[in-house]
C-alpha positions in Angstrom: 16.8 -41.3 -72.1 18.0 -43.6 -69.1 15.5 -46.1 -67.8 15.4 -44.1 -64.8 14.6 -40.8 -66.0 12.0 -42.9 -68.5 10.6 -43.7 -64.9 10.8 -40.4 -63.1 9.2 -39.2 -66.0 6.4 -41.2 -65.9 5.6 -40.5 -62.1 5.9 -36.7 -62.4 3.4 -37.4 -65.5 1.2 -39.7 -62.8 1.4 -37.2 -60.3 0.4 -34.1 -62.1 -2.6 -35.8 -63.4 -4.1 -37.0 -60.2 -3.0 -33.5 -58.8 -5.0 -32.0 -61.2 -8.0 -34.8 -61.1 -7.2 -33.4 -57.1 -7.6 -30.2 -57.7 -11.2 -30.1 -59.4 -13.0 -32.2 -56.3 -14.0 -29.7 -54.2 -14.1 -32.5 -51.3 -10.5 -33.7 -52.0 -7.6 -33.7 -49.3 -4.9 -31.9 -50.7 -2.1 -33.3 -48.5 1.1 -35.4 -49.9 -0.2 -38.2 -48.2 -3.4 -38.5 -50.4 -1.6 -37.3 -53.5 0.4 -40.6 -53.2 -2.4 -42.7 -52.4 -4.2 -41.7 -55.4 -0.7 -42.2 -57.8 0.3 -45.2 -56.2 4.3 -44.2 -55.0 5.0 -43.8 -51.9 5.6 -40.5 -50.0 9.0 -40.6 -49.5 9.2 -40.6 -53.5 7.4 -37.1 -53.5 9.3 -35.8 -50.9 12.3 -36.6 -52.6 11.9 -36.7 -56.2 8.9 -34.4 -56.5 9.3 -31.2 -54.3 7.7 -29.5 -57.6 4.4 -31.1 -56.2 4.8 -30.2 -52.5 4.8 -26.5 -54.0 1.6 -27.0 -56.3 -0.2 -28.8 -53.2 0.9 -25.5 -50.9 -0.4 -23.7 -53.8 -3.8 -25.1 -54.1 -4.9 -25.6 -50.1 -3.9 -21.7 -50.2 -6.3 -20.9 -53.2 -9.0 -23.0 -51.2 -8.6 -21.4 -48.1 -9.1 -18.1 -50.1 -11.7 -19.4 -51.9 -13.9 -20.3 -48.8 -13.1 -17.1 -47.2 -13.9 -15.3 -50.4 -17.7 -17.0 -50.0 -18.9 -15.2 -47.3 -17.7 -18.1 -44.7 -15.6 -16.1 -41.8 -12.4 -16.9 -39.4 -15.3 -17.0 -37.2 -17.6 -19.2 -38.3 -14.4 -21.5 -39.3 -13.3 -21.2 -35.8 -16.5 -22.6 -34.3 -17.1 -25.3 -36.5 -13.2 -25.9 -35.4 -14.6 -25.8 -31.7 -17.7 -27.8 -32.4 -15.6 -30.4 -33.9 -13.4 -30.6 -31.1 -15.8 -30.8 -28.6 -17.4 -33.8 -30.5 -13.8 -35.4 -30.4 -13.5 -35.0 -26.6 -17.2 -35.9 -26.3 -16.3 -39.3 -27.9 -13.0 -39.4 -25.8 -14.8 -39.2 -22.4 -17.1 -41.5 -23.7 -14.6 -44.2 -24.6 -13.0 -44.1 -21.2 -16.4 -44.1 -19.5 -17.4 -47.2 -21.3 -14.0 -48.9 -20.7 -14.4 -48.2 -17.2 -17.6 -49.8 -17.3 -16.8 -52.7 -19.1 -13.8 -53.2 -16.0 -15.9 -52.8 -13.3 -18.5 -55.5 -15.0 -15.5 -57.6 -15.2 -14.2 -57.0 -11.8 -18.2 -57.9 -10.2 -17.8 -60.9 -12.1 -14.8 -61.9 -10.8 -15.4 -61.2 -7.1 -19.3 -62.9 -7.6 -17.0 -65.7 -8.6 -14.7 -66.3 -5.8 -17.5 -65.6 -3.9 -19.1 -68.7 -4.5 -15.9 -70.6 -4.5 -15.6 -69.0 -0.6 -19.4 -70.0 0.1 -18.5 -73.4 -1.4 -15.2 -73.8 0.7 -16.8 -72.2 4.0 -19.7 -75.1 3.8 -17.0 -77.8 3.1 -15.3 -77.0 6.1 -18.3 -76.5 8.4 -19.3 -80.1 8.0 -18.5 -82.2 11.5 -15.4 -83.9 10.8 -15.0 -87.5 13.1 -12.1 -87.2 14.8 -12.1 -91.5 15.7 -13.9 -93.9 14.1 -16.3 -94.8 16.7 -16.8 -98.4 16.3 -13.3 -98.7 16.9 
C-alpha cells in the first residue's frame, strides 16, 4: 500500500468515525463544514477525496428531517419558529443600525460643541479693541 493511500485511508477511517460520533448527537450540525472541523482536514479534502461522506451527510439530515416530522412537530410549526427566528434576526439588524446611528450623531454633537467653542474663542479674540497707533507716539 502507497503512503498515500496509507493516508487516504486513514482520513476516510477519521471521517467515518466522527460522522458517526455526528450522527448520535441529536444537537450536531450535519454540514461538510463541521464534519471537517471535527476530523481536522479541510473541506476541500471531503469534497474531493470523500464524496462517499457528502452522500452519508445528505443521508442523515434527511433521516432527521423525517425524524422531527415523524414527532408530531409540523411544516407549520417549523415554518413559524423559521419566522420567529427571522424576525429576531431583523429585530437585531434594525437595532444595530439604530445604535450606529446613534453613536454618529453623538459623535457629530461632539464635534460641532467643539468648533463651537473654538468659534466663541476666536469671535472674542477678535472683538478685543485693537490700537491702531501707539499713542504716546
Amino acid at each position: 500500500m502507497t503512503p498515500q493511500a496509507r493516508r487516504w485511508a486513514k482520513t476516510e477511517l477519521r471521517l467515518k468515525e466522527k460522522l458517526a460520533v455526528m450522527a448520535a448527537d441529536a444537537n450536531a450540525k450535519l454540514a461538510v463544514a463541521e464534519l471537517a472541523r471535527r476530523t481536522g482536514v479541510g473541506r476541500n479534502v471531503i469534497y474531493t477525496h470523500h464524496a462517499s461522506m457528502l452522500t452519508e451527510l445528505r443521508r442523515l439530515r434527511s433521516e432527521r428531517a423525517k425524524d422531527v416530522r415523524a414527532e408530531g412537530h409540523g411544516d407549520r410549526q417549523h415554518a413559524s419558529v423559521q419566522q420567529m427566528h427571522a424576525k429576531c434576526a431583523e429585530a437585531a439588524t434594525q437595532n444595530a443600525v439604530l445604535l450606529r446611528r446613534a453613536l454618529e450623531a453623538e459623535a457629530r454633537a461632539e464635534r460641532a460643541e467643539m468648533r463651537n467653542a473654538q468659534l466663541v474663542k476666536e469671535v472674542a479674540r477678535l472683538s478685543k479693541p485693537h490700537p491702531i497707533r501707539d499713542v504716546d507716539a
